[in-house]
PDB file with one MODEL, atoms N, CA, C and O in Angstrom:
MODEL        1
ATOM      1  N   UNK A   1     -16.273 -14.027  10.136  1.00  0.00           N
ATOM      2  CA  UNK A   1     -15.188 -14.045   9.141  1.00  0.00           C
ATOM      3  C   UNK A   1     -14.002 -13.218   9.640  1.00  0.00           C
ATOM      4  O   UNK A   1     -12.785 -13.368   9.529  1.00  0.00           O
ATOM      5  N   UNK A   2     -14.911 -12.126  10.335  1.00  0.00           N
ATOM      6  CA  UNK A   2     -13.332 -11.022  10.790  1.00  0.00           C
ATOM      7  C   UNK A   2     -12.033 -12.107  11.757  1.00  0.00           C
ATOM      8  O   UNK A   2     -10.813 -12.165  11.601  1.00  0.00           O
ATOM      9  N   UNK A   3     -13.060 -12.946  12.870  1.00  0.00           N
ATOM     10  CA  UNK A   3     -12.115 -13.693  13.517  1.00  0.00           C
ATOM     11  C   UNK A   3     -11.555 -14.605  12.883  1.00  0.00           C
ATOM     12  O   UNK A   3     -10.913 -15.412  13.555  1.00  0.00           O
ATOM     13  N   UNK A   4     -11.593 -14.738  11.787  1.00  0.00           N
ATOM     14  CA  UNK A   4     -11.205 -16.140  10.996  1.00  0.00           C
ATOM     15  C   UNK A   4      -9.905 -15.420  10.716  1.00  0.00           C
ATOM     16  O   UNK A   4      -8.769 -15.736  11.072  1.00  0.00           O
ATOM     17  N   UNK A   5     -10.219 -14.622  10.166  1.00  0.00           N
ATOM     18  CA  UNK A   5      -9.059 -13.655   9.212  1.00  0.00           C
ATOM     19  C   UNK A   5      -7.720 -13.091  10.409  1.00  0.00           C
ATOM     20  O   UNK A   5      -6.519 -12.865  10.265  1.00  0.00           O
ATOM     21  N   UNK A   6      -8.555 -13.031  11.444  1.00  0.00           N
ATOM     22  CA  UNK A   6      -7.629 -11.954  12.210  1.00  0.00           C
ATOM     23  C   UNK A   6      -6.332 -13.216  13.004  1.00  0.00           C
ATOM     24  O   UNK A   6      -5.221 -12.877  13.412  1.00  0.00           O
ATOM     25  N   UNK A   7      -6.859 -14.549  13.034  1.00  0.00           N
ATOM     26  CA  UNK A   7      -6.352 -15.779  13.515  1.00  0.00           C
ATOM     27  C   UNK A   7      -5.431 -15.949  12.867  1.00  0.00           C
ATOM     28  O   UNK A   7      -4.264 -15.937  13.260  1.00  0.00           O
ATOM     29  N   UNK A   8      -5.856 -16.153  11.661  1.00  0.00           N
ATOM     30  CA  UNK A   8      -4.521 -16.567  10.171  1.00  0.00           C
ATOM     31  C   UNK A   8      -3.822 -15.937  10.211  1.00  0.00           C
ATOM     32  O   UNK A   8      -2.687 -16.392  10.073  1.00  0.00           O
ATOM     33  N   UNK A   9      -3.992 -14.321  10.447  1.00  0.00           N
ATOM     34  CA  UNK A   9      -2.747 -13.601  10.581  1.00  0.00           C
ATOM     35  C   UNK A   9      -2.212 -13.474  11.281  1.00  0.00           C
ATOM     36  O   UNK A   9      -1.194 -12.889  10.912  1.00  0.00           O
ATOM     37  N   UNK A  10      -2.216 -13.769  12.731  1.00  0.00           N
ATOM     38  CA  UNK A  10      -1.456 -13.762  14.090  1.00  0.00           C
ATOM     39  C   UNK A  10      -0.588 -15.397  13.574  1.00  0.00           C
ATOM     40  O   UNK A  10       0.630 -15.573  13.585  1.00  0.00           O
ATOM     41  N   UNK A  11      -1.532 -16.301  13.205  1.00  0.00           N
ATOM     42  CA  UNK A  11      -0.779 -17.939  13.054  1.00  0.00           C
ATOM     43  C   UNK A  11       0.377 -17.545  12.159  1.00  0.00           C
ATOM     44  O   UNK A  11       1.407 -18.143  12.471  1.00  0.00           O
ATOM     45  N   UNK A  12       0.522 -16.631  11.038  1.00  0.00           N
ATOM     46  CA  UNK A  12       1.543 -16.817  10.150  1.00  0.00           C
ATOM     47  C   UNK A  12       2.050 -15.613  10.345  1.00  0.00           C
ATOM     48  O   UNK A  12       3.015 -15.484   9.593  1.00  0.00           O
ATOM     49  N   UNK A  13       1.817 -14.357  11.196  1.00  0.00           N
ATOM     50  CA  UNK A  13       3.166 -14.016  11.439  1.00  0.00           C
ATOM     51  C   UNK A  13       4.033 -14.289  12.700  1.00  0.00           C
ATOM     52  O   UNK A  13       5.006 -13.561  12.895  1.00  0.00           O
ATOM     53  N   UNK A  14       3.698 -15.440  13.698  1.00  0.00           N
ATOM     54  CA  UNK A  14       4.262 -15.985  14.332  1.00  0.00           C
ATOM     55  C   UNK A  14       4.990 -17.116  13.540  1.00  0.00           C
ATOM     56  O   UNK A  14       6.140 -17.475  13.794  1.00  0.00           O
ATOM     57  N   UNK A  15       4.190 -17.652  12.537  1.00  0.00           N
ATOM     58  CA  UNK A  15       5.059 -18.528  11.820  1.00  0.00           C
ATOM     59  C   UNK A  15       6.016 -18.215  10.985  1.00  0.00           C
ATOM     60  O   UNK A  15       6.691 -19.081  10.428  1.00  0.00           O
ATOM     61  N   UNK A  16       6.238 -16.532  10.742  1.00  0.00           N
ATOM     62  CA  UNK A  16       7.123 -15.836   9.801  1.00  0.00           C
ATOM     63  C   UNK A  16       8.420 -15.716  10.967  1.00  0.00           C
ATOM     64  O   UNK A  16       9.608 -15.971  10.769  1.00  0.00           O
ATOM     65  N   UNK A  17       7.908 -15.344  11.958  1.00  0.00           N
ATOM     66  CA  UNK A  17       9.098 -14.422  13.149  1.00  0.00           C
ATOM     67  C   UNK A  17      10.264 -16.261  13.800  1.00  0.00           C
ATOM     68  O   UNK A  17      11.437 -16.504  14.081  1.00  0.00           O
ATOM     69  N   UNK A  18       8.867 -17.083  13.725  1.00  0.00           N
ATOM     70  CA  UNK A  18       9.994 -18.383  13.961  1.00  0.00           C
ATOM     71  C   UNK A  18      11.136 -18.845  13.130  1.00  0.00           C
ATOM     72  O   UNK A  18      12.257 -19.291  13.375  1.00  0.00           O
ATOM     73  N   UNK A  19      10.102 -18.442  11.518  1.00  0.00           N
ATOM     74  CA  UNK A  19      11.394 -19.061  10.393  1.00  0.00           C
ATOM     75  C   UNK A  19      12.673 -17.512  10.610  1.00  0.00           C
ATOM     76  O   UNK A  19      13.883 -17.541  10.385  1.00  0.00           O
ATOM     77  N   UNK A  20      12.080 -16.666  10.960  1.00  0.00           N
ATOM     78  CA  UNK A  20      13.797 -15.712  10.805  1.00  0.00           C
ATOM     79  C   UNK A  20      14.531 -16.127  11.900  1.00  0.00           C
ATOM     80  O   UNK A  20      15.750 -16.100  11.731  1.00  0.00           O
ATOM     81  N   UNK A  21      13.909 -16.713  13.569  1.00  0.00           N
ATOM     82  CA  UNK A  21      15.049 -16.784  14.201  1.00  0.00           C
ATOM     83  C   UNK A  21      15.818 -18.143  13.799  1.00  0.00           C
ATOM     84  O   UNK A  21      16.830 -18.428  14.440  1.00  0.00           O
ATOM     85  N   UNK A  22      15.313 -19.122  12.605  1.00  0.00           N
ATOM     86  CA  UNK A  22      15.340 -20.021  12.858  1.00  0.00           C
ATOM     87  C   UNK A  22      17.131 -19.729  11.520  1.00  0.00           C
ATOM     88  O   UNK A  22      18.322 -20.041  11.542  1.00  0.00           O
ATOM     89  N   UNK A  23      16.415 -19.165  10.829  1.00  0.00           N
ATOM     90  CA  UNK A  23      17.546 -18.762   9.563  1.00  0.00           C
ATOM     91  C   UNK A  23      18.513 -17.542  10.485  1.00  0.00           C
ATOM     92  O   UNK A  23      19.583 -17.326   9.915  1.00  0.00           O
ATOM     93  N   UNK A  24      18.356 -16.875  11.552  1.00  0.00           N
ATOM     94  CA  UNK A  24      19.199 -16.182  12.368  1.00  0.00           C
ATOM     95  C   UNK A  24      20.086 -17.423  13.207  1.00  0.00           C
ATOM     96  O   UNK A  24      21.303 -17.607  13.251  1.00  0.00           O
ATOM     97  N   UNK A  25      19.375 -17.902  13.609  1.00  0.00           N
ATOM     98  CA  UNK A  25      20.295 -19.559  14.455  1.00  0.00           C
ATOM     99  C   UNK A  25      21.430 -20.007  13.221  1.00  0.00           C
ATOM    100  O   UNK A  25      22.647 -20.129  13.363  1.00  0.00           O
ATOM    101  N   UNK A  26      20.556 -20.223  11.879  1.00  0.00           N
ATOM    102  CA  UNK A  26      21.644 -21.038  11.217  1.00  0.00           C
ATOM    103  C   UNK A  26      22.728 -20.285  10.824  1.00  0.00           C
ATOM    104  O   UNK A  26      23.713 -20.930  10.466  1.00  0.00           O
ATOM    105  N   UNK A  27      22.799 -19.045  10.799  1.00  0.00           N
ATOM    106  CA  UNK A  27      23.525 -17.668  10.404  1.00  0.00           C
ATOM    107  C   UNK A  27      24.854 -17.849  11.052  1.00  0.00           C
ATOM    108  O   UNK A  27      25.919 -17.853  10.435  1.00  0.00           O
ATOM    109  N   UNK A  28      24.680 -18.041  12.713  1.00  0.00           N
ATOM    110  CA  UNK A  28      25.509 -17.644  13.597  1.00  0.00           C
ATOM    111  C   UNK A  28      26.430 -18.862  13.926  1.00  0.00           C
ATOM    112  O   UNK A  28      27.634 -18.912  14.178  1.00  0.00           O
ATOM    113  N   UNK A  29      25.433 -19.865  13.837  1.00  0.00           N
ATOM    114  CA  UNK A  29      26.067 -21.370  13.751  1.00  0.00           C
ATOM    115  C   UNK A  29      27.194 -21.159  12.467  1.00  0.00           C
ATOM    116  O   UNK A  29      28.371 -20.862  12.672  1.00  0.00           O
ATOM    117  N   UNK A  30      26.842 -21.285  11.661  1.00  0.00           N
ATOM    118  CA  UNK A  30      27.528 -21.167  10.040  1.00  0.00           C
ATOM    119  C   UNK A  30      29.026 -20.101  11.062  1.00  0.00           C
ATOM    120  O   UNK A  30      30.054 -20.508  11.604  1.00  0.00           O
ATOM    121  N   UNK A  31      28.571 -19.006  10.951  1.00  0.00           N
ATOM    122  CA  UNK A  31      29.330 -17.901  11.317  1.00  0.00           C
ATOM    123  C   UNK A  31      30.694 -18.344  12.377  1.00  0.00           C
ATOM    124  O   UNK A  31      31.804 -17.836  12.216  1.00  0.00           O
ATOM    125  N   UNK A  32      30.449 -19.200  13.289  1.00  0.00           N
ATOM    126  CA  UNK A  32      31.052 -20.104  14.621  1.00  0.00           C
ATOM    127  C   UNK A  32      31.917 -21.057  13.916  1.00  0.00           C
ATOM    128  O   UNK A  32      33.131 -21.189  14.077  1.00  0.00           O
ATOM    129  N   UNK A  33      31.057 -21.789  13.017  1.00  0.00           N
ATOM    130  CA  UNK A  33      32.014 -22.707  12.177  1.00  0.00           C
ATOM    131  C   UNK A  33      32.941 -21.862  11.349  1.00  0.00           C
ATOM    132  O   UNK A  33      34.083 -22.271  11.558  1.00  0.00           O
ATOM    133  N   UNK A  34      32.944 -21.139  10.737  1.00  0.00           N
ATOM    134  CA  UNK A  34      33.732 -20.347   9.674  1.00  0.00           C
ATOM    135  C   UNK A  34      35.045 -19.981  10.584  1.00  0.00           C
ATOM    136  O   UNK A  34      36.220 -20.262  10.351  1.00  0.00           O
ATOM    137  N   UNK A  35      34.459 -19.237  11.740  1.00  0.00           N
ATOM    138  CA  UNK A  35      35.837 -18.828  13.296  1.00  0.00           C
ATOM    139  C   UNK A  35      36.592 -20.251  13.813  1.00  0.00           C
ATOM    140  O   UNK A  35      37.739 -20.229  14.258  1.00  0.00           O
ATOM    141  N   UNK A  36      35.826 -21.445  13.701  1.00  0.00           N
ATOM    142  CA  UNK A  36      36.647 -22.039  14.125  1.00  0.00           C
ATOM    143  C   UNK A  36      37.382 -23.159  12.968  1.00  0.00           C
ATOM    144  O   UNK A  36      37.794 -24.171  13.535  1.00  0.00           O
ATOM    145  N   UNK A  37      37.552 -23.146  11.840  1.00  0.00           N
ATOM    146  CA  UNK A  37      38.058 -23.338  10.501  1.00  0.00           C
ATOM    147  C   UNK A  37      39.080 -22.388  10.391  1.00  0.00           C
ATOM    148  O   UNK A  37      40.064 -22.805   9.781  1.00  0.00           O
ATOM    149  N   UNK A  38      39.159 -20.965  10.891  1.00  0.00           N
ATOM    150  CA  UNK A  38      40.053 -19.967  10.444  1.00  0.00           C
ATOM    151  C   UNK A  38      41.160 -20.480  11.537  1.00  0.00           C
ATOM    152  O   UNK A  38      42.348 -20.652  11.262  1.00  0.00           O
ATOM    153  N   UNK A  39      40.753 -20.628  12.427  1.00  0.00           N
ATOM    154  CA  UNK A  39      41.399 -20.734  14.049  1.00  0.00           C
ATOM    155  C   UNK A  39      42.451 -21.979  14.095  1.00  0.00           C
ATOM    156  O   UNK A  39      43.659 -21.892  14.318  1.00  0.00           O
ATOM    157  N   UNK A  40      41.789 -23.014  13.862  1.00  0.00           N
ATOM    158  CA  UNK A  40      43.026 -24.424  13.431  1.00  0.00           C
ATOM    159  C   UNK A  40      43.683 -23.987  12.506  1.00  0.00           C
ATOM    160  O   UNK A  40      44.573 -24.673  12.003  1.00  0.00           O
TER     161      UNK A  40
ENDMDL
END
């Protein structure tokens, strides 16, 4: 059971650290568009 447990938690906080770079990507994207809207 310990390895069961100890799996799930490595699977979902790798699956936590993907969704922040993934909401950090859309951040900066967003952020790029906003600079180049100000810029024209």
């Amino acid at each position: 059971v310990g390895q069961i447990e100890d799996f799930l938690y490595q699977l979902e906080d790798s699956f936590l650290k993907t969704k922040k770079l993934r909401t950090a990507r859309r951040q900066k994207t967003k952020m790029k568009r906003l600079q180049t809207v100000q810029q024209s």
